[in-house]
PAKEGU-533809 format. One record per atom (N, C-alpha, C, O, CB): x, y, z. Coordinates in steps of 0.2 Angstrom, whole numbers, plus 5000, padded with zeros to 4 digits. Glycine has a CB too. Example, Ala and Ser with C-alpha at 12.3 -4.5 7.8 and 13.67 -1.06 7.14 Angstrom:
<nodes>
506649725039
506249785039
506649845039
507149835042
505749785045
506449895035
506849955036
506450005039
506750065040
507049975029
</nodes>
This chain:
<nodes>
531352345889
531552385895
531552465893
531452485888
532252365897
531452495898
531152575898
531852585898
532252545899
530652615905
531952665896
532652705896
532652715906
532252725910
532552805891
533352715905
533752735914
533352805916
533452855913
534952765913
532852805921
532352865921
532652875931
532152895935
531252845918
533352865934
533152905942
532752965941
532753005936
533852915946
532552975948
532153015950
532853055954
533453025954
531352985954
532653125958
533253165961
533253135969
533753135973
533053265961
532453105970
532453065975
532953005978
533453005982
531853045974
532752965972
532952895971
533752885971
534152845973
532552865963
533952955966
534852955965
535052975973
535452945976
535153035958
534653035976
535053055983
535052975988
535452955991
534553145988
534452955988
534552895991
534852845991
535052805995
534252865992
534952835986
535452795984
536252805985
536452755987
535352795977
536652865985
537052885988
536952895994
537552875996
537152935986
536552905999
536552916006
536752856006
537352846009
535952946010
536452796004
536752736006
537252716006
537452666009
536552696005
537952746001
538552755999
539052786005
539452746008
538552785994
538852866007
539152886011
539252846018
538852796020
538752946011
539952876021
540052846026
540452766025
540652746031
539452856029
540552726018
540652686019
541252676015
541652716013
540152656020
541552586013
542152606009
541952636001
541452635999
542652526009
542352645997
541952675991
542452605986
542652625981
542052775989
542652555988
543152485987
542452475980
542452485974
543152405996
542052455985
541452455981
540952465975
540652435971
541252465983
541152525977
540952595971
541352565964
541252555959
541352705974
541952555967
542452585961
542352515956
542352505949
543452605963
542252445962
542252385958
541452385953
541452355947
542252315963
540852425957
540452415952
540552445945
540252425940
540052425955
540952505947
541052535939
541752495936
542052515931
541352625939
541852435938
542452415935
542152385928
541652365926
542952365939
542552385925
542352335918
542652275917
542752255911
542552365911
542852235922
543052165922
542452135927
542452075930
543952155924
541952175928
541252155935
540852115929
540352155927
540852235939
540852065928
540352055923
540052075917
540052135915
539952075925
539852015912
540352025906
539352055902
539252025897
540851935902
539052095904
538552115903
538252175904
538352195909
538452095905
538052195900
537752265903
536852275904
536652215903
537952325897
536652305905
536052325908
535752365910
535652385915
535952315911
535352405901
535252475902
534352495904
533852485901
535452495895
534452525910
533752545911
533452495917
533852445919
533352545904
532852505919
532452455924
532152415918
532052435913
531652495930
532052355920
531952295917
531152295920
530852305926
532452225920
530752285913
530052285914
529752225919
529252235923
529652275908
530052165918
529952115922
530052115928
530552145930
530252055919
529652095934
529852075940
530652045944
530951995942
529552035940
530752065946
531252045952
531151965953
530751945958
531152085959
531451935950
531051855951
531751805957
532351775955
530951815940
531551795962
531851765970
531451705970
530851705970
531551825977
531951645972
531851555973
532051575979
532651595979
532251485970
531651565984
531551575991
531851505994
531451455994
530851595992
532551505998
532551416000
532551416007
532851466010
533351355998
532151376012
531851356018
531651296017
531651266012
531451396021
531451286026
531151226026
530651236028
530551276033
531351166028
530051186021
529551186024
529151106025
528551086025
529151236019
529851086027
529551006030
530050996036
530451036038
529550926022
529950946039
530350926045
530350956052
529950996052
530850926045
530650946058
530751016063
530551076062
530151116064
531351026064
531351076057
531351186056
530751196052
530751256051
532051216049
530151156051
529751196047
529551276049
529651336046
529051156048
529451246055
529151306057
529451386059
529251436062
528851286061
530251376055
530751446055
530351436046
529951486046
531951456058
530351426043
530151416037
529551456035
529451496030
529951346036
529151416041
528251476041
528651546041
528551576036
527451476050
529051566047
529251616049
529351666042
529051706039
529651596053
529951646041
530551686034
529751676027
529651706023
531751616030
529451616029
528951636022
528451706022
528451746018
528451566021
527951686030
527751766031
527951816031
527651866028
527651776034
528551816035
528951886035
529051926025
528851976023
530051856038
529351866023
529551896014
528951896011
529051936006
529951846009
528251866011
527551856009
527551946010
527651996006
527051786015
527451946018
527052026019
527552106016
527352156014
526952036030
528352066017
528852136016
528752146007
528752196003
530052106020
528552086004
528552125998
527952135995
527952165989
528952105993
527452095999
526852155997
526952215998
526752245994
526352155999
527152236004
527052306008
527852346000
527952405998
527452286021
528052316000
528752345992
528152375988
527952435987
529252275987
528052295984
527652305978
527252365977
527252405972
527252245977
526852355985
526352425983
526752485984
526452525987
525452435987
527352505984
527552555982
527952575978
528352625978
527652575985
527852515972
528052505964
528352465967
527952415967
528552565959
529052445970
529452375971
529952395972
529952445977
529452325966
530752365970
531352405971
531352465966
531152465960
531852355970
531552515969
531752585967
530852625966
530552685966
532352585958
530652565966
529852615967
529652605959
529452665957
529952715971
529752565956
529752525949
529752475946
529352465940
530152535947
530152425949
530252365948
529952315953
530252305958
531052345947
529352285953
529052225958
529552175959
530052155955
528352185954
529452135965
529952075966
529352035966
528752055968
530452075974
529451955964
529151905962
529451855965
529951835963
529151905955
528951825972
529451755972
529251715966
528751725963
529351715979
529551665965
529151615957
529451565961
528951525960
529651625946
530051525965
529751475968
530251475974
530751505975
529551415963
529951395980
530151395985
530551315985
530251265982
529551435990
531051315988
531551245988
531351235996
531351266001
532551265986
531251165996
531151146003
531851126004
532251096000
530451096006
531951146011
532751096013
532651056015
533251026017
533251126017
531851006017
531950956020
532150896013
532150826013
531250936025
532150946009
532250856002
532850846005
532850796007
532350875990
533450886007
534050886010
534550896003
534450875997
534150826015
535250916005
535850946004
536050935996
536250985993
536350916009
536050855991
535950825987
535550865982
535750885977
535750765989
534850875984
534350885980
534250965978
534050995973
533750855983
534450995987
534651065982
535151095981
535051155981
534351115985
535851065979
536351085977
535951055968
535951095963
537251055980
535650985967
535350985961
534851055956
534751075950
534850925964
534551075963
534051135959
534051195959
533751245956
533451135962
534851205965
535051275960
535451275958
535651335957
535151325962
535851225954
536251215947
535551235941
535651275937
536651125945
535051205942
534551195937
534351255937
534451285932
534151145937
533851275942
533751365941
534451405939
534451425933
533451425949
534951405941
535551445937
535451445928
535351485924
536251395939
535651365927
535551345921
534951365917
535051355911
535751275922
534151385919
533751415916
533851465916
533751505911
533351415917
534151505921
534051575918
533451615918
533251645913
534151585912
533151605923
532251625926
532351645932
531851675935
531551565926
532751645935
532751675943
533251735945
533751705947
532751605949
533351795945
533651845948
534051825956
534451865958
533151885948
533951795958
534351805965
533851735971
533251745973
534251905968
534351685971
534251635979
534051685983
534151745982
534951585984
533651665990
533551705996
533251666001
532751636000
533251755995
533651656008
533551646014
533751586014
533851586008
532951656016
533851536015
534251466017
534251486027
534251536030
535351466013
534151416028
534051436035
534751346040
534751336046
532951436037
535051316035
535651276038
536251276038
536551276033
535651236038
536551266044
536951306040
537651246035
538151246031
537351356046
537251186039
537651116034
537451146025
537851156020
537050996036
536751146026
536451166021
537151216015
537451196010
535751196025
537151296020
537451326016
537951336014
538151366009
537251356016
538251276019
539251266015
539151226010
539651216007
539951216021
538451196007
538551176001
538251185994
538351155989
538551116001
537651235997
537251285990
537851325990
538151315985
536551345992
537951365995
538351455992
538951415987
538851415981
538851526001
539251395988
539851375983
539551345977
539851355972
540351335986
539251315978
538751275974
538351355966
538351365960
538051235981
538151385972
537651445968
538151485964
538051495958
537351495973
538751495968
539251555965
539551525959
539751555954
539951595970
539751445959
540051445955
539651425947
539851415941
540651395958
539151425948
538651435942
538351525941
537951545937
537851375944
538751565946
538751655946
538051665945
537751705941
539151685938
537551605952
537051645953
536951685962
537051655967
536451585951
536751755961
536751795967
536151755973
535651725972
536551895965
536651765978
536151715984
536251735988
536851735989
536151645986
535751775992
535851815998
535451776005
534951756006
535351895996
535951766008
535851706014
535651746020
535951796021
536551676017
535151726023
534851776028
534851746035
534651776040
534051786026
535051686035
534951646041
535351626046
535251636052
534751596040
535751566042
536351536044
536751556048
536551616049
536751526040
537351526053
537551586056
538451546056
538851576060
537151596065
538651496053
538951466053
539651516051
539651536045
538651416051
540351516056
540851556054
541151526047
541451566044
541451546060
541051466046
541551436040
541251456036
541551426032
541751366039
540651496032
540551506027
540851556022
540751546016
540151516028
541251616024
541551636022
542451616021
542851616016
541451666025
542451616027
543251576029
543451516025
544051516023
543351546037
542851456024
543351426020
543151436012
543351396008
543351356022
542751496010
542651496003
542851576004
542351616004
541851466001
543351586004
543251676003
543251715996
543251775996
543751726007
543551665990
543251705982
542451705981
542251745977
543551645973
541951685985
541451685985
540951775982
540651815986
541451665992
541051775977
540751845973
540051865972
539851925972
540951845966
539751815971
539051795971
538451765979
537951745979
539151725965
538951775982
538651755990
538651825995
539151865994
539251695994
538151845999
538251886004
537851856009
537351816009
538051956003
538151876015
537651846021
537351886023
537851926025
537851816026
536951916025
536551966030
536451946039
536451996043
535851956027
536551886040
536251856045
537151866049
537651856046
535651776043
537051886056
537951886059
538151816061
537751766063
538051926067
538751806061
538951726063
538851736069
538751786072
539651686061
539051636071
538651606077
539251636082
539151646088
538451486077
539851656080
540251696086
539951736089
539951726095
540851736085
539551786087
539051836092
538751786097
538951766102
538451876089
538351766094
538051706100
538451686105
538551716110
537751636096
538751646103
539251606108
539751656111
539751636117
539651546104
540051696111
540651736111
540051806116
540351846120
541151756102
539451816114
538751876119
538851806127
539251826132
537451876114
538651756127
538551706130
539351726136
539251746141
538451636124
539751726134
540351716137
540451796139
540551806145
541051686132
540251846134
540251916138
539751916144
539951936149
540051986133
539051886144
538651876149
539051836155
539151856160
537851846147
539251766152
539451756159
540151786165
540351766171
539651696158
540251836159
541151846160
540951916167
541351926170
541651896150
540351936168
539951986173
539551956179
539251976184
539452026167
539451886177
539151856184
539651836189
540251806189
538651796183
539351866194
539951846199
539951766203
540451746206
540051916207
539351736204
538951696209
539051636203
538551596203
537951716213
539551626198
539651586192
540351526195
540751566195
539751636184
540551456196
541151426196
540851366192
541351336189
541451416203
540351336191
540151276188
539951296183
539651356184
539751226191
539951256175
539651276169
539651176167
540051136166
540251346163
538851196165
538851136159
538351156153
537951206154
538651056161
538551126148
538451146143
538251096138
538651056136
538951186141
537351116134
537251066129
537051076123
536851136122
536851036130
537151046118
537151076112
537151026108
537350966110
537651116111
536851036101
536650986096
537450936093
537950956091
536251046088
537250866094
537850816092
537950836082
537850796078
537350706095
538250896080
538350896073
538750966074
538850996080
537450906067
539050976068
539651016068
539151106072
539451126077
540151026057
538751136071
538251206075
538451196082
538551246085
537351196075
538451126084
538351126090
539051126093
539151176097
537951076091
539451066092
540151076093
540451116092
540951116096
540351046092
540451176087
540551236086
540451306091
540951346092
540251236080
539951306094
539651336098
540051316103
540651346104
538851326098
539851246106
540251226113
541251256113
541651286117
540151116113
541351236106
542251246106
542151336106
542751356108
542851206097
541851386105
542051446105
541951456113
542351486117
541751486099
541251436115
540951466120
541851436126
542351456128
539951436121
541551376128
542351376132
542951386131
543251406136
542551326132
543251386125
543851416124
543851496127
544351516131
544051406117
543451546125
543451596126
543351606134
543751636138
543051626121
542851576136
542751576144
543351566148
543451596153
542251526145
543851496145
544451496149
544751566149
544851606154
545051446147
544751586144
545051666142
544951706148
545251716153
544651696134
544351736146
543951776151
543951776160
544251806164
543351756149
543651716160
543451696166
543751616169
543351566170
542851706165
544651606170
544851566170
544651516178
544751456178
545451586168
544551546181
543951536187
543351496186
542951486191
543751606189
543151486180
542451436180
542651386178
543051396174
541751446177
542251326181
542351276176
542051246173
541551216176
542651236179
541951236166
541551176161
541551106162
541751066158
541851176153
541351086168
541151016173
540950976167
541350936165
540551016180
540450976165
540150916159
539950966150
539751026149
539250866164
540050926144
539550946141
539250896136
539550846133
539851006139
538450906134
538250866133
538050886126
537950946124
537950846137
537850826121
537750826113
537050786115
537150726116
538450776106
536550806115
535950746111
535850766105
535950826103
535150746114
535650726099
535450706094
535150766093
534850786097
535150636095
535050796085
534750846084
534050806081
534050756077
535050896079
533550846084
532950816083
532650756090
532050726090
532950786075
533250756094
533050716100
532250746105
532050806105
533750716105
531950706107
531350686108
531050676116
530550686119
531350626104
531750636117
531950636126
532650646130
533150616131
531850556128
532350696130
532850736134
533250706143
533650726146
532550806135
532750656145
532750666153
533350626155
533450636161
532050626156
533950576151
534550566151
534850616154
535050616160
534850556144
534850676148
535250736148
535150786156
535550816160
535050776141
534350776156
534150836160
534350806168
534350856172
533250866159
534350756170
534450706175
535250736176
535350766181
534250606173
535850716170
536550726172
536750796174
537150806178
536850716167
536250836170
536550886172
536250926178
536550956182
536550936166
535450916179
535250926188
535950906193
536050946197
534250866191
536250856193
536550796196
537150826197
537450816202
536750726192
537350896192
538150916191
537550996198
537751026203
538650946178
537251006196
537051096200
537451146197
537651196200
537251096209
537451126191
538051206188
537751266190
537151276191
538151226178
538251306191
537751396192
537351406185
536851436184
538251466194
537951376181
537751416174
537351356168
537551296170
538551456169
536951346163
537051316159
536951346152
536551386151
536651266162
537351326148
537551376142
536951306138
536951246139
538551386140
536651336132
536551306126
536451326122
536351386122
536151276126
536451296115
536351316107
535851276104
535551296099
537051296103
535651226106
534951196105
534651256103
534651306106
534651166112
534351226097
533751276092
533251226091
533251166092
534151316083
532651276088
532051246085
531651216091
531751216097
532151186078
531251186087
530951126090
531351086098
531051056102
530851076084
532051106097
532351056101
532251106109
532051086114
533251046098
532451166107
532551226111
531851206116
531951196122
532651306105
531251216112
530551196116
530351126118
529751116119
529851216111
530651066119
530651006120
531151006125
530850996130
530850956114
531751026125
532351016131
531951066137
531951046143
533351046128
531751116136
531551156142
530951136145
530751146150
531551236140
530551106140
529951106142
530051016147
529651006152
529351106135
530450976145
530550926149
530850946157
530550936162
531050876146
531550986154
532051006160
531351056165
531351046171
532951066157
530951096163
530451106169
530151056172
530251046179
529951156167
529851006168
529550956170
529950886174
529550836176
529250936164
530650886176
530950836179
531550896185
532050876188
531450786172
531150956185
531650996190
532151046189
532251096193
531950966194
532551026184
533151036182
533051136184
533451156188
533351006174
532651166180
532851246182
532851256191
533151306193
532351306177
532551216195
532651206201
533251196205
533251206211
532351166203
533951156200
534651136202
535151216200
535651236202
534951046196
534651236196
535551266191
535351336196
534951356200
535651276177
535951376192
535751466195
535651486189
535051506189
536451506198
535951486182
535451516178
535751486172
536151446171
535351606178
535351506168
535451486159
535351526153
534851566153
535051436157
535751506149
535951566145
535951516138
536351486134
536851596147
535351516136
534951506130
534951536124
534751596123
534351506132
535251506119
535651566112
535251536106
535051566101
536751566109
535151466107
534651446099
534251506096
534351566096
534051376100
533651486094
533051516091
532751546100
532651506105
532351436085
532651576100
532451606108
531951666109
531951696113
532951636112
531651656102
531051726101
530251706102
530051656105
531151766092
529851756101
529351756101
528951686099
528451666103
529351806098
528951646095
528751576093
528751536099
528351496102
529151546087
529551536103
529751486108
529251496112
529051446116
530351496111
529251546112
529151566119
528151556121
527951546126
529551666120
527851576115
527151566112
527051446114
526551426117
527151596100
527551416112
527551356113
527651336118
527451276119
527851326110
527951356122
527951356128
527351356135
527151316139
528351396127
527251426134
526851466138
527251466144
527751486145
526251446139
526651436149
526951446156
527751416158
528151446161
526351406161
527751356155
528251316153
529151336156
529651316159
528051316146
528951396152
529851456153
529851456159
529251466161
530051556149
530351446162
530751466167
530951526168
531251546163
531151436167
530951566173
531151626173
531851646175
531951706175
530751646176
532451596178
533051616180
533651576172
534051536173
533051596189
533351616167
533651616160
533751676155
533351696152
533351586156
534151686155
534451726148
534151716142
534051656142
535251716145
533851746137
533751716129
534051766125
533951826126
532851716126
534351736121
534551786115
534851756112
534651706109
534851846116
535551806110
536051806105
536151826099
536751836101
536251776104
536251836093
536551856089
535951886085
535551856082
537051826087
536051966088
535452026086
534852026089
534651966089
535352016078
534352076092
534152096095
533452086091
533052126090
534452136096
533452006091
532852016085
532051966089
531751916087
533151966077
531852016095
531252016101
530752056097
530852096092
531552046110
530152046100
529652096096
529652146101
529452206099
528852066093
529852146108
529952196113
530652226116
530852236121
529652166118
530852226109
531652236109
531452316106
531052336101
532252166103
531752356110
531552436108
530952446103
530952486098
532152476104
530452396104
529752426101
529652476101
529352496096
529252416101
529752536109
529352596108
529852646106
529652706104
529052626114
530352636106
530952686102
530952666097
531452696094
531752706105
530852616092
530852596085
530152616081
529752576081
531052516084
530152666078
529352676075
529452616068
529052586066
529052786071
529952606066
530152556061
530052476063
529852446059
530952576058
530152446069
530252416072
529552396074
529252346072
530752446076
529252436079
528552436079
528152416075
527852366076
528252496080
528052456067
527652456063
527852366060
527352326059
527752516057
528452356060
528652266058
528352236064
528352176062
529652236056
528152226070
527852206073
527152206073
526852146072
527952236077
526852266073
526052266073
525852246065
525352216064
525752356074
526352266060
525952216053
525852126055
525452086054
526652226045
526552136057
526452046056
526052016061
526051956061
527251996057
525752056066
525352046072
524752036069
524351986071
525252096079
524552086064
524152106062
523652046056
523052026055
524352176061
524352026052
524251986048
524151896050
523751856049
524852006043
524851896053
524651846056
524551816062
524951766063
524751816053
524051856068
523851846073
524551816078
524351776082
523251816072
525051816076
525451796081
526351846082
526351896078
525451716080
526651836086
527251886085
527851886080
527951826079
527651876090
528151906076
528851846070
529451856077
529651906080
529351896058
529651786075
530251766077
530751756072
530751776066
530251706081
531251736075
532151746072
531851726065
532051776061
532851676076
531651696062
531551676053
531351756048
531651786044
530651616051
530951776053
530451826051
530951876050
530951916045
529851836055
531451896056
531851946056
532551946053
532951996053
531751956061
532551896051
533151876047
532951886040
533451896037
533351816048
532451866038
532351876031
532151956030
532151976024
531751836029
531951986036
531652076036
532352096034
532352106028
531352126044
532952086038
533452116037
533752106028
533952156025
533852076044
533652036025
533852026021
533452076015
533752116012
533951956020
532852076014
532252116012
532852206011
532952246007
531552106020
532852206016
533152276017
533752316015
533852376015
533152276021
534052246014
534952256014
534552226005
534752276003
535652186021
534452206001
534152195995
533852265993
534052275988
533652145994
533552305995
533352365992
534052425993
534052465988
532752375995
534352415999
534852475999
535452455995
535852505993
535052496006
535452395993
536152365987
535752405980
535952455978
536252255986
535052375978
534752395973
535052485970
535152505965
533852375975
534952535977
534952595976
535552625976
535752685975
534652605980
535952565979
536552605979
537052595973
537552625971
536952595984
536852515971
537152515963
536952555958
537352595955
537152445960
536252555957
536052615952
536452685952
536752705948
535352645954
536252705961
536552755960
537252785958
537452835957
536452765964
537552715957
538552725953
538352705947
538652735942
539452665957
537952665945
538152645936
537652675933
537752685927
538152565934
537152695936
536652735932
536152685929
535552705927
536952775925
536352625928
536052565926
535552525930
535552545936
536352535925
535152465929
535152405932
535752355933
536052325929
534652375927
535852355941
536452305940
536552245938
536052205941
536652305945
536952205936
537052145933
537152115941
537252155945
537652145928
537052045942
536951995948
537652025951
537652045957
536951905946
538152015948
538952015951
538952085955
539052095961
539552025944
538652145951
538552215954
538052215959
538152235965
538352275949
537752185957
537152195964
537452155971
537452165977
536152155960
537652105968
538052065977
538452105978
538452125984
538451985978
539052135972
539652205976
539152255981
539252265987
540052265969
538752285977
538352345982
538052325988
537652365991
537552375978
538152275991
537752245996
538552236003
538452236009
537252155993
539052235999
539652246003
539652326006
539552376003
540252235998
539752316014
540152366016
539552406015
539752456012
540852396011
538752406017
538452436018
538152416025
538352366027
538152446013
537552476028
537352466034
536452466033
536252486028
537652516038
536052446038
535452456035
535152456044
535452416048
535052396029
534552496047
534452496053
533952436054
533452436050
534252556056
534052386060
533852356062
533552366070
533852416074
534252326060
533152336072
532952326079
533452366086
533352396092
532852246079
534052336082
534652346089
534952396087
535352426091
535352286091
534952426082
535352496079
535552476072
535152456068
535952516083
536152486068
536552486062
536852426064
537152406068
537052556060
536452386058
536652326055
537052316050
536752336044
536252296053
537652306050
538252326047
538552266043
538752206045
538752336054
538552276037
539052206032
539852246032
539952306031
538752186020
540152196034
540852196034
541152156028
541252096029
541252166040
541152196023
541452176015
540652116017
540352136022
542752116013
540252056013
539952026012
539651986018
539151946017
540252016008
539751996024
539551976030
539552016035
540052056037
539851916031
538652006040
538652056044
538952056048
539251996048
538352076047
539052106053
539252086060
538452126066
538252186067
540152116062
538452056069
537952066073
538052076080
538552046082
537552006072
537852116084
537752126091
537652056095
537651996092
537052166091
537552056102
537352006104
536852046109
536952106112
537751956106
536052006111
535552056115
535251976116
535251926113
534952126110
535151986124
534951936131
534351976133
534352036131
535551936139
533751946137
533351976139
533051926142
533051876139
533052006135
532751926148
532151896153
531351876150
530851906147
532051966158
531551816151
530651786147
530151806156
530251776161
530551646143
529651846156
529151886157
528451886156
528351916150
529251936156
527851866160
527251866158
527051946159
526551956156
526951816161
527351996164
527152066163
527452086157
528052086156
527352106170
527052106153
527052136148
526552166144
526052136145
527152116146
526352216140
525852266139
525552206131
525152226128
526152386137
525752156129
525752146122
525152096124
525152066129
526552116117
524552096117
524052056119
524151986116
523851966111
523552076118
524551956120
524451886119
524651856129
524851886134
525151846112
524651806128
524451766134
525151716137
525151696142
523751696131
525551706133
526351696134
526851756135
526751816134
526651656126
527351706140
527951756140
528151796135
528051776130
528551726142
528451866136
528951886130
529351916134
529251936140
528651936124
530051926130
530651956135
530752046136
530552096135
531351926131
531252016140
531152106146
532052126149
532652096149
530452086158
531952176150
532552176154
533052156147
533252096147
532552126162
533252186143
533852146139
534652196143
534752246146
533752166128
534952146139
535852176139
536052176132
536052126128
536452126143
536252226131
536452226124
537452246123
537752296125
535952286120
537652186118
538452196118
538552216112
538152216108
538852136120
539052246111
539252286103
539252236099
539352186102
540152336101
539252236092
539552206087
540352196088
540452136087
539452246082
540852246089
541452256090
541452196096
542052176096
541752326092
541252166101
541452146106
541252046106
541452006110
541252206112
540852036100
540751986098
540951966092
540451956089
540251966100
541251966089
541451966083
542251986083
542452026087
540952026079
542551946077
543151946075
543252006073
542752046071
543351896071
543952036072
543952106067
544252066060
544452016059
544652176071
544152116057
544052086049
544552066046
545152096047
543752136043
544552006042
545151966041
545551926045
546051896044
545652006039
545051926053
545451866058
544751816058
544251826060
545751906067
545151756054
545051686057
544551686064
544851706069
545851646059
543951666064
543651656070
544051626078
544151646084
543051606067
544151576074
544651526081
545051546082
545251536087
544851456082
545451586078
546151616082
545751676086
545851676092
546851636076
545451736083
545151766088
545151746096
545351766101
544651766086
544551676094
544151666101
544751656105
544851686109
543551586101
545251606103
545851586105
546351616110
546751596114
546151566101
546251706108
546651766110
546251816114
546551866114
546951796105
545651806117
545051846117
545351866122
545751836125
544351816118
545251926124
545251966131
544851986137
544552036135
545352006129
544651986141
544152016146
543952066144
544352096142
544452026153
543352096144
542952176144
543552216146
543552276148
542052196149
</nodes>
């Protein structure tokens, strides 16, 4: 390893990313009970990252996604030295999550237990990550979650030292969803579908509970669970044409998200309801599978603003992650892609900001503290970790074939964008008791 060589550059940025936030942080990374190791100087070797997604089943294809996204962001590093502009990042290998839950709590005990990989990254379930992250920390390997959106991940594991999430919980989603409906006035019927597994029922209990809150005037007439990974929708899509809600709320992601809408056009249903307020996966891919397909009296979004026509012309940062990945691989990134950008990013400003307090290479423990209690700009503005998890915005927009972008599918328009502060718990409160006490705008 080379001697500790910051540059006057590398030190002031590194601090800028300090400023403004708690210095809780700072002080643990200089603590001397942080890890029973030291770490003098940049390490010659690579940044070596086991990348976990799926690259079999349904979700494959948020899998392709977070794989191109991390493929192009650390080439585009590497060639400017890597982290701190020195150290290359190295994926060395990738965990599919369709082996399922068994097999990769098996393989990242065993990478822990080698001692060849620097840092997990990206997981995209969230069954999945209530049983890696605890799994990972308690073998004190750093695992930076990019995806997931699930509230208990924290809540029921909060010594979790070796875990950060990047990606905001599924309250934005669900809790944006309830701020949108809490503003329509032509709304008294709601039904509501969502995946038969704890995501889904999760989603359904916050979104209603809060909605009585809000808007004790509508009613949640039916709500429905099909089967994740269901195939035939037309049960579902028949019951709920049958109810005519004004609204139809869903959490349906992936593959499911493009199978239910593409039936429900095809048996009438967006012809019964008034509108729908779609929160799964709802980006650019969907909407490409789709095509003509989308319905136009729907909401898409939720938790973070992550559209490729989401302030593209006011983001030159924003733009450029657009036009590369357009460029590279002839189509738009959706939610995988921009979830792993985000984590990409929030990994380099941890890297610079631990340096910049210990003078050193940080040890795994330091480098997940530096990732606390920082911000990094994103698409919708400052993307914010609160102590080890973000908190995300929520952003709605109109799927639209007028649009300047050269492809041949809808992309969305017209957004609404709500604070972080107004979907999201304040820190230290229990998700459900939140939702439970929510207030009107």
């Amino acid at each position: 390893m080379r001697e500790s060589r910051l540059s006057r550059r590398t030190y002031l940025k590194g601090a800028a990313a300090l400023s403004g936030v708690s210095m809780t942080a700072g002080c643990a990374l200089l603590d001397e009970d942080l890890g029973q190791e030291t770490i003098e100087g940049i390490p010659d070797e690579p940044f070596r990252i086991a990348q976990i997604l799926f690259e079999s089943g349904p979700a494959a294809f948020y899998g392709e996604q977070a794989m191109n996204a991390t493929d192009m962001l650390v080439d585009q590093i590497n060639e400017e030295g890597g982290l701190l502009g020195e150290r290359e990042i190295e994926i060395v290998d990738r965990l599919d999550e369709g082996a399922g839950l068994d097999s990769l709590i098996s393989e990242v005990q065993a990478i822990a237990q080698e001692g060849e990989v620097d840092m997990l990254f990206s997981i995209i379930s969230s069954a999945h990550v209530l049983g890696v992250a605890p799994a990972a920390n308690d073998q004190q390997m750093p695992f930076l979650v990019t995806m997931p959106g699930t509230y208990q991940l924290f809540e029921e594991n909060p010594e979790m030292d070796h875990v950060v999430r990047t990606a905001g919980s599924n309250a934005a989603g669900a809790i944006g969803a309830v701020r949108m409906a809490e503003q329509m006035d032509d709304v008294e019927t709601v039904v509501t579908i969502d995946p038969d597994y704890a995501w889904g029922h999760d989603h359904q209990e916050m979104f209603e509970t809060a909605l009585g809150n809000v808007r004790p005037d509508i009613d949640v007439v039916e709500s429905r669970y099909p089967d994740l990974g269901e195939t035939d929708y037309s049960a579902h899509v028949s019951a709920i044409a049958s109810e005519e809600p004004d609204l139809l709320f869903s959490s349906l992601w992936g593959g499911d998200t493009a199978t239910f809408v593409s039936q429900g056009v095809d048996g009438g249903l967006f012809d019964q309801i008034g509108e729908a307020l779609l929160i799964g996966d709802t980006g650019a891919p969907l909407l490409r599978s789709l095509g003509g397909d989308m319905p136009e009296n729907v909401w898409l979004g939720g938790r973070a603003g992550y559209q490729p026509t989401y302030r593209y012309d006011e983001d030159e940062d924003h733009q450029q992650f657009v036009d590369d990945y357009y460029d590279r691989y002839g189509e738009y990134p959706g939610w995988g892609a921009y979830h792993d950008w985000a984590g990409l990013k929030t990994l380099q400003e941890g890297v610079e900001r631990a340096v910049s307090i210990i003078g050193d290479w940080p040890t795994g423990e330091q480098l997940m503290a530096s990732m606390n209690d920082i911000s990094v700009e994103m698409p919708h503005g400052q993307h914010t970790m609160r102590g080890p998890q973000a908190a995300a915005p929520a952003v709605f927009g109109r799927p639209t074939e007028d649009h300047d972008f050269p492809v041949d599918h809808p992309l969305t328009t017209d957004f609404e964008f709500i604070a972080a502060t107004e979907v999201n718990p304040p820190t230290d409160v229990p998700t459900m008791e939140w939702v439970e006490e929510i207030e009107p705008l």
